[in-house]
ROSE-4610 file (N, C-alpha, C; in Angstrom, 1 decimal, always signed):
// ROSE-4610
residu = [X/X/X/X/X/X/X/X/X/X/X/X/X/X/X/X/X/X/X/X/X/X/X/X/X/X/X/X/X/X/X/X/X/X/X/X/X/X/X/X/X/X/X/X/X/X/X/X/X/X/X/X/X/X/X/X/X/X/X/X/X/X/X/X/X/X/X/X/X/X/X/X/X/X/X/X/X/X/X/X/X/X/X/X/X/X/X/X/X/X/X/X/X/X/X/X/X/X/X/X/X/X/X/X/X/X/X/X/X/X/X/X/X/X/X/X/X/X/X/X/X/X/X/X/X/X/X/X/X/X/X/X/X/X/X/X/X/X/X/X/X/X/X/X/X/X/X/X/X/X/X/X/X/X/X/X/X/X/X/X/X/X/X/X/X/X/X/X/X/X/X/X/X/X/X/X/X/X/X/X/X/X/X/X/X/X/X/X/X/X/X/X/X/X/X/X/X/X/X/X/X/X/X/X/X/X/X/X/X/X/X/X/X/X/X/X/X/X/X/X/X/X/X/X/X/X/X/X/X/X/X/X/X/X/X/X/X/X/X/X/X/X/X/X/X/X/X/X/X/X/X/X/X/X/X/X/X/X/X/X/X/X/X/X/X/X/X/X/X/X/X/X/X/X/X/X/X/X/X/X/X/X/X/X/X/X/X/X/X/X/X/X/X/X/X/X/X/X/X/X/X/X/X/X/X/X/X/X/X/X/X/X/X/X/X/X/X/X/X/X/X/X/X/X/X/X/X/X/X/X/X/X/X/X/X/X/X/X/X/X/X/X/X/X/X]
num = [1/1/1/2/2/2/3/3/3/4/4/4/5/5/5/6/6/6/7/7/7/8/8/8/9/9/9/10/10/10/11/11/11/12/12/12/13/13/13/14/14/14/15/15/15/16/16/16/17/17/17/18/18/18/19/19/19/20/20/20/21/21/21/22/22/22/23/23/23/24/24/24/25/25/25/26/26/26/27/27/27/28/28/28/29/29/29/30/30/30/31/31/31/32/32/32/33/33/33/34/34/34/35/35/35/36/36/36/37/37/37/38/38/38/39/39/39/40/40/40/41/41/41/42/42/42/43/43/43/44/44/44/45/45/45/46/46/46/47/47/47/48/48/48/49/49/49/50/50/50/51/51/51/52/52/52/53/53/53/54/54/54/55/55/55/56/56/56/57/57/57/58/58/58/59/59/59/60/60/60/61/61/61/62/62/62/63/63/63/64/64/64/65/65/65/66/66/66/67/67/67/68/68/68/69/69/69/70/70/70/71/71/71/72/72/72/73/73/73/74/74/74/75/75/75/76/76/76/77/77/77/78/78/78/79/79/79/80/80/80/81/81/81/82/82/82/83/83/83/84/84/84/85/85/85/86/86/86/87/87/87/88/88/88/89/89/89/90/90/90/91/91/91/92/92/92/93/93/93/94/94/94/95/95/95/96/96/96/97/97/97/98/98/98/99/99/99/100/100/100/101/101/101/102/102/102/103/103/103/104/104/104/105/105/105/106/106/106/107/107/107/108/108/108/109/109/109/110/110/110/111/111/111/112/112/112/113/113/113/114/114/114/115/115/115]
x = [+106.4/+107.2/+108.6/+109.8/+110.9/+111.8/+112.5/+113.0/+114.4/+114.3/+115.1/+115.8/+117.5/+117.8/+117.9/+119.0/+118.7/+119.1/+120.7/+121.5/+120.2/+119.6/+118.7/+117.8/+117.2/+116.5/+116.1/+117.7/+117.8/+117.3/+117.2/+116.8/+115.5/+115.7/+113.7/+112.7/+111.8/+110.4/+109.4/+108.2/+106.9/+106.1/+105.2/+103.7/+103.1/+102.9/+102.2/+101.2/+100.4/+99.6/+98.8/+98.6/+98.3/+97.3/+96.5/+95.5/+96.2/+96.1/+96.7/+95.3/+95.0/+93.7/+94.1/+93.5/+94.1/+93.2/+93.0/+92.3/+92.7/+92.6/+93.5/+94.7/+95.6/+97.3/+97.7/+96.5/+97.0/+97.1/+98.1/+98.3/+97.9/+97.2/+97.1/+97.2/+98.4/+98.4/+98.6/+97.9/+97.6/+97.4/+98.2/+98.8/+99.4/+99.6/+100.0/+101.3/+101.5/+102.9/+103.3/+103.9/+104.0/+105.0/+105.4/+106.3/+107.5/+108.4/+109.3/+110.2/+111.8/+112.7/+113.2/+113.2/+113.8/+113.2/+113.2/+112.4/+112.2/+111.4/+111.4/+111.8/+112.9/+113.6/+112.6/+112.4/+112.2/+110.6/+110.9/+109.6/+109.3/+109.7/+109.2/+108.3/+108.0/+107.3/+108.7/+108.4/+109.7/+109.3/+109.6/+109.1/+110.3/+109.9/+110.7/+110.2/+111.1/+111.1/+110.0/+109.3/+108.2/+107.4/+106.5/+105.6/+106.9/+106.8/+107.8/+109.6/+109.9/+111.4/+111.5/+112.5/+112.9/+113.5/+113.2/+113.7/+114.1/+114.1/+114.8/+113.3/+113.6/+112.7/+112.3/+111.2/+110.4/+110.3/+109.5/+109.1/+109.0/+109.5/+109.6/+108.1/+107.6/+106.5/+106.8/+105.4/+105.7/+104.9/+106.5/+106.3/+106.3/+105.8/+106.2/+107.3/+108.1/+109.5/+109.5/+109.1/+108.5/+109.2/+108.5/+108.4/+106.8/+106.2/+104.4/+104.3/+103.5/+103.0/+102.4/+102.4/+101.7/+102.0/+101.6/+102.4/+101.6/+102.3/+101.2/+101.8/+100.9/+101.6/+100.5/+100.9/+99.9/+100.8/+100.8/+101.9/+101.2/+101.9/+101.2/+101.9/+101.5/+102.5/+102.3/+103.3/+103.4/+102.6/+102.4/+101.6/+102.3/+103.7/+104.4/+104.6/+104.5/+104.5/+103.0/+102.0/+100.6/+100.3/+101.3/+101.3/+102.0/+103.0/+103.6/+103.0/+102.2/+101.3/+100.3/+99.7/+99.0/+99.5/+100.3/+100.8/+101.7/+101.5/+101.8/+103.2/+103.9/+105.6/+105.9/+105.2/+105.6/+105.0/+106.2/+105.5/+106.2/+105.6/+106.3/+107.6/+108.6/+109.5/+109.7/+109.8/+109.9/+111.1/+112.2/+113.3/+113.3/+114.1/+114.3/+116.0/+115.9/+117.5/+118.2/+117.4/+118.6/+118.7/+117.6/+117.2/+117.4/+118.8/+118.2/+118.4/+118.5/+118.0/+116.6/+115.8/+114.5/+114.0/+113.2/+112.2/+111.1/+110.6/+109.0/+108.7/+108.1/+107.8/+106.4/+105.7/+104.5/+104.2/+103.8/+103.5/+102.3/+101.6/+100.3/+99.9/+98.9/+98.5/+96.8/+96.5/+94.9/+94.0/+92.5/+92.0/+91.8/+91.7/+91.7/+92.9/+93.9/+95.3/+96.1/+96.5/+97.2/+98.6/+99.6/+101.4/+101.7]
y = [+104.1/+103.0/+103.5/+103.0/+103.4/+102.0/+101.9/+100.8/+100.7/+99.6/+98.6/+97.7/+97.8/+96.8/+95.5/+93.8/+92.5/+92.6/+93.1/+93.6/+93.4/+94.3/+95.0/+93.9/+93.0/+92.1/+91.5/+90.9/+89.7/+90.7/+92.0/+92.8/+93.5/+94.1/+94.6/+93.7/+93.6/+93.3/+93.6/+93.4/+93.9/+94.7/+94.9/+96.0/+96.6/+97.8/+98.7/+99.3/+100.0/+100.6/+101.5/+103.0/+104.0/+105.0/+105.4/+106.6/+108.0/+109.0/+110.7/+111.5/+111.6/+113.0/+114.2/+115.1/+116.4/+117.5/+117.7/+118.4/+119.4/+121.1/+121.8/+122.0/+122.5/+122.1/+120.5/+119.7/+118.3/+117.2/+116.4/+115.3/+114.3/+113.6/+111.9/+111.0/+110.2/+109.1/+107.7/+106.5/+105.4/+104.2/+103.7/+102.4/+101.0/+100.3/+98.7/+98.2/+97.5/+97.0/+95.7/+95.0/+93.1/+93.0/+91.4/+91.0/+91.9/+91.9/+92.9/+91.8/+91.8/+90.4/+90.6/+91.7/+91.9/+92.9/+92.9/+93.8/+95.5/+96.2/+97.7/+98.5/+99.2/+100.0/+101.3/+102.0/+103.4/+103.6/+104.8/+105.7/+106.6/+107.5/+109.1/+109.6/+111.0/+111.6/+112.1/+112.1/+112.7/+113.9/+115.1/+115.5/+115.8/+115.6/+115.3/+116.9/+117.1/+117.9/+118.4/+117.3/+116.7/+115.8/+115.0/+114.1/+112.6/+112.0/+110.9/+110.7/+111.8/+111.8/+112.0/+111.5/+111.2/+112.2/+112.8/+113.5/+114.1/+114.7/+114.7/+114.3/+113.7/+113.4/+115.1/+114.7/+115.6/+115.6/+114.4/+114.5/+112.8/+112.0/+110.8/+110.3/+108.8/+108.2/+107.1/+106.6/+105.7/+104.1/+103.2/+101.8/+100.4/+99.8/+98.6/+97.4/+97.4/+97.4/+95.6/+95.3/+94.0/+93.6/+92.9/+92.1/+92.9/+92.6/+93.2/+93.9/+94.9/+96.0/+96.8/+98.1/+99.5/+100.6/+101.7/+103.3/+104.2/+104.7/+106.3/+107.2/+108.2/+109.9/+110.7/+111.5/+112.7/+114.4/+114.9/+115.9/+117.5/+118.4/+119.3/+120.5/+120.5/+120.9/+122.3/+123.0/+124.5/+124.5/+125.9/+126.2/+125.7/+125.8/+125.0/+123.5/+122.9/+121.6/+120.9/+122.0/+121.4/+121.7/+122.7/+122.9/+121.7/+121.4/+120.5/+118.9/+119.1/+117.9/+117.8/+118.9/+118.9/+119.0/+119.0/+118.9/+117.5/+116.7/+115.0/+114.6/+116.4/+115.9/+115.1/+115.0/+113.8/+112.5/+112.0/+110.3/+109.9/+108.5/+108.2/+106.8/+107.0/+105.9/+104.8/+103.8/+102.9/+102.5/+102.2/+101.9/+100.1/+99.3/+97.7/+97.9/+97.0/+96.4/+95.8/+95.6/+94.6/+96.0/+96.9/+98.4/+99.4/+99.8/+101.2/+102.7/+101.9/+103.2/+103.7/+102.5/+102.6/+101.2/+100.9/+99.0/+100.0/+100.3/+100.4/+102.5/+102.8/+104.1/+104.8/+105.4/+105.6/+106.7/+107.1/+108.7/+109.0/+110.3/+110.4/+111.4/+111.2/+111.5/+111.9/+113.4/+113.3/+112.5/+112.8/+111.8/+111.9/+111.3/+111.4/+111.4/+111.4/+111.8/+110.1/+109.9/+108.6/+109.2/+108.1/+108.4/+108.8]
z = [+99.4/+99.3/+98.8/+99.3/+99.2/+98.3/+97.4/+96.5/+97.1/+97.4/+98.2/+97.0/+97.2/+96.1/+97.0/+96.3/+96.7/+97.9/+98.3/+99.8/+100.6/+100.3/+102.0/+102.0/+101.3/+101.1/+102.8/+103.4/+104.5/+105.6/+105.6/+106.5/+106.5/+105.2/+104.9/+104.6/+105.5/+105.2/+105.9/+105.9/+106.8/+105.7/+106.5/+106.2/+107.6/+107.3/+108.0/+107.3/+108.0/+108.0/+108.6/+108.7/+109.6/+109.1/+110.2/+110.0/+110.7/+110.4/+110.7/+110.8/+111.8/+112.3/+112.7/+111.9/+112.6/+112.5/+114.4/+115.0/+115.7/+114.9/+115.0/+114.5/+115.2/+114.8/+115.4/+116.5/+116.5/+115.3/+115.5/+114.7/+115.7/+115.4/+115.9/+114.9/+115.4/+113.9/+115.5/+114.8/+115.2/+114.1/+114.2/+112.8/+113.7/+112.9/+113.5/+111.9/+112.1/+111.3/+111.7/+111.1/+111.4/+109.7/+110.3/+109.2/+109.5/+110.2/+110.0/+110.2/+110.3/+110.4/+111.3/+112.4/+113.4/+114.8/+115.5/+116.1/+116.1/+115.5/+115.7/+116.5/+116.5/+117.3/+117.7/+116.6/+116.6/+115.3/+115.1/+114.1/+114.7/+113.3/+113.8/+112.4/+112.6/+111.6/+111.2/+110.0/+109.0/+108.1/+107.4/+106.5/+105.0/+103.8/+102.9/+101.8/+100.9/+100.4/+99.2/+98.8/+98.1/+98.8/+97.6/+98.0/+97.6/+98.3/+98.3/+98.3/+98.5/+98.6/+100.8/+100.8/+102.5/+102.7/+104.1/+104.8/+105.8/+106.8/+108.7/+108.8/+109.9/+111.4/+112.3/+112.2/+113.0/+114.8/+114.2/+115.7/+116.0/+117.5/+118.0/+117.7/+117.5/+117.7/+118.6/+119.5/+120.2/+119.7/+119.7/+118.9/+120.2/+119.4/+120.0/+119.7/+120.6/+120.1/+119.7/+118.9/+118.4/+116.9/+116.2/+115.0/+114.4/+115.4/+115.3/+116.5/+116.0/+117.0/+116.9/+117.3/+116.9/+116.7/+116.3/+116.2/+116.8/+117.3/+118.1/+118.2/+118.4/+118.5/+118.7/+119.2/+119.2/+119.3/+118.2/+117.8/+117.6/+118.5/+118.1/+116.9/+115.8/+114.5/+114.8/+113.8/+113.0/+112.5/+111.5/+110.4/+109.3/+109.2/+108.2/+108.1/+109.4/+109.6/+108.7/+109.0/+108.8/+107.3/+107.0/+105.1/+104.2/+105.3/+104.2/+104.3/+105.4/+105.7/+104.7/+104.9/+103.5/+102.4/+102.2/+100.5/+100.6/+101.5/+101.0/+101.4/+102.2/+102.1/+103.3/+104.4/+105.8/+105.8/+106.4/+106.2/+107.8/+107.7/+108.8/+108.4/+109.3/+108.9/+110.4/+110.0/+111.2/+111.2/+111.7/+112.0/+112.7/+112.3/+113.1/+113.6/+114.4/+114.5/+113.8/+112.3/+111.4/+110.4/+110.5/+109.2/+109.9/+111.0/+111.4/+110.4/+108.9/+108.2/+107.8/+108.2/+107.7/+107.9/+108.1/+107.8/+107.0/+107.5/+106.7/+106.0/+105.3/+105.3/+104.9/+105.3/+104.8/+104.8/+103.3/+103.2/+103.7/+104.6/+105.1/+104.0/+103.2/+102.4/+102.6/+102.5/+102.4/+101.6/+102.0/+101.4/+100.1/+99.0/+97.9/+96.7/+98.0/+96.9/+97.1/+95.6/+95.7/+95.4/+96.0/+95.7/+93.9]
């Protein structure tokens, strides 16, 4: 989750939600998202310098350029991409036309580990 002050209010909203499999050096992530206030432009994988801080875009995902819709990808990573996956630092960010800094963000996190 990323803290949003009152400003961004008229433009941020929604929920998402996604699963990330990875078989080999592949990534498969497949997620859905709704509630948003304007239609979804974009979302990519991002990787950030820690667990929760934002940072460049990786690699494109494919959305449904909606209010509601879906996320997909199928990515084939580094050994460094897949280290810092495992250590909690990539998430994915969704982009709208009223937020193209961001609408939604979701850290992929292994199993067991909370934010």
């Amino acid at each position: 989750m990323v803290p949003i002050d009152i400003s961004m209010r008229t433009a941020i909203a929604g929920v998402g939600a996604a699963t990330a499999d990875v078989t080999g050096s592949t990534l498969k992530i497949v997620g859905s998202f709704e509630g948003l206030r304007s239609p979804a432009v974009s979302a990519q994988l991002h990787e950030g310098s820690k667990k929760g801080l934002r940072g460049p875009a990786l690699f494109p995902l494919t959305i449904t350029h909606d209010t509601k819709g879906t996320i997909a990808g199928s990515i084939e990573l580094t050994s460094a991409h897949l280290a810092a996956l495992r250590a909690g630092h990539c998430y994915i960010e969704l982009s709208s036309e009223k937020a193209p800094d961001g609408n939604l963000w979701g850290w992929l996190l292994p199993d067991g580990h909370r934010p």
